[in-house]
C-alpha positions in Angstrom: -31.7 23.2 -1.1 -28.7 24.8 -2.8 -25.6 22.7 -2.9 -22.3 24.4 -1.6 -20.0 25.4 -3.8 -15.6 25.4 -2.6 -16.1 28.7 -1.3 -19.2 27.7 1.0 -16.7 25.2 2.0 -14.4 26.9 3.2 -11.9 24.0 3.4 -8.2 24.7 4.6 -4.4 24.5 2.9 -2.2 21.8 3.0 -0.1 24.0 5.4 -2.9 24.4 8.0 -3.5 20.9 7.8 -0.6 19.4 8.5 -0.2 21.8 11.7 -3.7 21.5 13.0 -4.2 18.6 15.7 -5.2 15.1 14.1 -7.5 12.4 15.7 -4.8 9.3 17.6 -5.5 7.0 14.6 -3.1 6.0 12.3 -4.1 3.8 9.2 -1.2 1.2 8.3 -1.8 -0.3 4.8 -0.2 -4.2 4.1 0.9 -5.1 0.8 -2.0 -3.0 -0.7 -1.9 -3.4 -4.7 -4.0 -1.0 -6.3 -3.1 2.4 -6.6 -6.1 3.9 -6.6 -7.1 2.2 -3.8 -4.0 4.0 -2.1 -4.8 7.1 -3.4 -8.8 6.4 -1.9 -7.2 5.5 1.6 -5.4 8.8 1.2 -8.4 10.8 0.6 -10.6 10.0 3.2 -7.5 10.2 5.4 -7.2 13.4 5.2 -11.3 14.0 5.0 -10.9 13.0 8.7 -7.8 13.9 9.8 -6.2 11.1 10.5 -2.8 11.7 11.9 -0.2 9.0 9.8 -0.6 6.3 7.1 2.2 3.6 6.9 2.6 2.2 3.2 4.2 -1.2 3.7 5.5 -4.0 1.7 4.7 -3.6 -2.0 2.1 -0.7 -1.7 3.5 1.8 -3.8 4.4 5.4 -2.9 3.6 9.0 -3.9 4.3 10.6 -6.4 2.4 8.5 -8.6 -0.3 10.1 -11.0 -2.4 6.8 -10.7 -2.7 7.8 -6.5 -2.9 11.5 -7.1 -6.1 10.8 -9.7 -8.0 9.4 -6.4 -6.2 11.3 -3.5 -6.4 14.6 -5.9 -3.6 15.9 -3.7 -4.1 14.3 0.1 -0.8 12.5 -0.6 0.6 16.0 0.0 -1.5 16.9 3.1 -1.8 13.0 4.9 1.7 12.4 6.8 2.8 9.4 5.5 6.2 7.1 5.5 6.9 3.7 3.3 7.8 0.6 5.9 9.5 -2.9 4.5 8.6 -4.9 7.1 4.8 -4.5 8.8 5.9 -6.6 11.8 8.5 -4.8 12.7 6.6 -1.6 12.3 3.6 -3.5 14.2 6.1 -4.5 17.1 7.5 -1.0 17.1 3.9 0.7 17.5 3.3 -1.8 20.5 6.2 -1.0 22.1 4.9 3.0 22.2 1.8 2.1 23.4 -0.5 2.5 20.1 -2.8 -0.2 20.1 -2.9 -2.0 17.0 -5.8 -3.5 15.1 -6.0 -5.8 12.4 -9.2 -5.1 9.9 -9.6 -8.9 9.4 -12.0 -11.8 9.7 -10.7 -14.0 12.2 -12.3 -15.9 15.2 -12.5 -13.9 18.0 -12.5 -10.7 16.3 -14.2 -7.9 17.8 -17.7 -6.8 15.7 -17.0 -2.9 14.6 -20.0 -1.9 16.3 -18.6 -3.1 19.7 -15.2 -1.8 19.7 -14.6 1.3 21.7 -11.6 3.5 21.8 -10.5 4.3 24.9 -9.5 8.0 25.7 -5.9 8.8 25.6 -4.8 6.4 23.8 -3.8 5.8 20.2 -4.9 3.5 17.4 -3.4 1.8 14.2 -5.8 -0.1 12.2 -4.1 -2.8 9.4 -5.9 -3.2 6.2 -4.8 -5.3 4.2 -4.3 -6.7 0.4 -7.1 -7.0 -2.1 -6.7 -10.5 -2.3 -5.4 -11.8 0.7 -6.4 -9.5 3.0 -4.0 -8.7 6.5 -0.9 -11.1 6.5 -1.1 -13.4 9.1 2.2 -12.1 10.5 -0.2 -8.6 11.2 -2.6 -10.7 12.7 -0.7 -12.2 14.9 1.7 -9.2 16.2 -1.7 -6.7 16.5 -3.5 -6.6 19.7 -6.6 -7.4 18.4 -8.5 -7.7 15.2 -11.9 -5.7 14.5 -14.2 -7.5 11.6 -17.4 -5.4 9.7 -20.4 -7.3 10.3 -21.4 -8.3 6.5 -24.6 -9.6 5.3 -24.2 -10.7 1.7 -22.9 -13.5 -0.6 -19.3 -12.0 -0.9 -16.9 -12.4 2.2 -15.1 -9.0 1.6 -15.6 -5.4 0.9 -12.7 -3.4 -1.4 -9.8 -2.6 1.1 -10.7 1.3 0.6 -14.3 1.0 1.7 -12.8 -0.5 4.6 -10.8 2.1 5.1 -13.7 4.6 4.5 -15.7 2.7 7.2 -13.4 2.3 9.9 -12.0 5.6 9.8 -15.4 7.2 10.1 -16.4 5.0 12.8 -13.4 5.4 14.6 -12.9 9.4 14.1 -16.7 9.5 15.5 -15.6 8.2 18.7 -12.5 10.3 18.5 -13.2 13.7 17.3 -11.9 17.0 19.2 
């Protein structure tokens, strides 16, 4: 097998991205420290077109060249806006009918195997700091909260191979 090369690809602009239609998912990132971590989330964002991301808190914001060296340039193609407050933005989501899910490990969370989306509606999923994961002020304003089933001696996975794996689960269920 040859591999592709970018012109087998045949990949798109940042123009005809941001006009083509995106999947009803938006990704909301909470006090997310690591800037290449951002820049990840950005990436695979765009990979599967997901329609916004929300950088809240302390998460930093493009331009940065620390983002760019792991979004290599999504930040320009990925709709984004920075929020203060994730409740409030949490609470204002709600209110326009996006259902909002927290990426946390609580009881009662909903396995990511057994969440389905349900047509015509729209989806934000939290994900939250390295350390601390989804504040519990998220938790508690989302609708629900969707855990990855894990199996090994570590409790967590990095917050951008969260992202990676919700987003492709997700965009699976969702694509045009």
């Amino acid at each position: 097998m040859k591999k592709k090369t970018i012109l087998d690809l045949q990949r798109i602009g940042v123009d005809e991205f941001r006009a083509m239609k995106k999947i009803p998912l938006i990704v909301i990132l909470d006090d997310v420290r690591s800037l290449n971590n951002i820049g990840s989330v950005f990436r695979t964002a765009d990979g599967f077109a997901i329609s916004h991301i929300y950088l809240c808190g302390i998460t930093a914001t493009p331009p940065h060249p620390d983002i760019h060296k792991t979004a290599l340039g999504a930040e320009d193609s990925v709709s984004w806006s920075h929020e203060a407050d994730v409740v409030s933005l949490v609470e204002r989501l709600r209110a326009q009918g996006v259902v909002v899910c927290a990426i946390e490990q609580v009881m009662g969370s909903v396995s990511l195997p057994d969440f389905r989306v349900e047509p015509e509606k729209t989806y934000a999923v939290i994900l939250g700091n390295e350390v601390k994961g989804v504040s519990q002020g998220a938790v508690d304003a989302a609708d629900l909260c969707i855990e990855i089933p894990q199996c090994g001696t570590k409790h967590s996975l990095n917050v951008s191979i969260t992202a990676g794996i919700v987003m492709w689960d997700l965009f699976k269920q969702m694509r045009m």
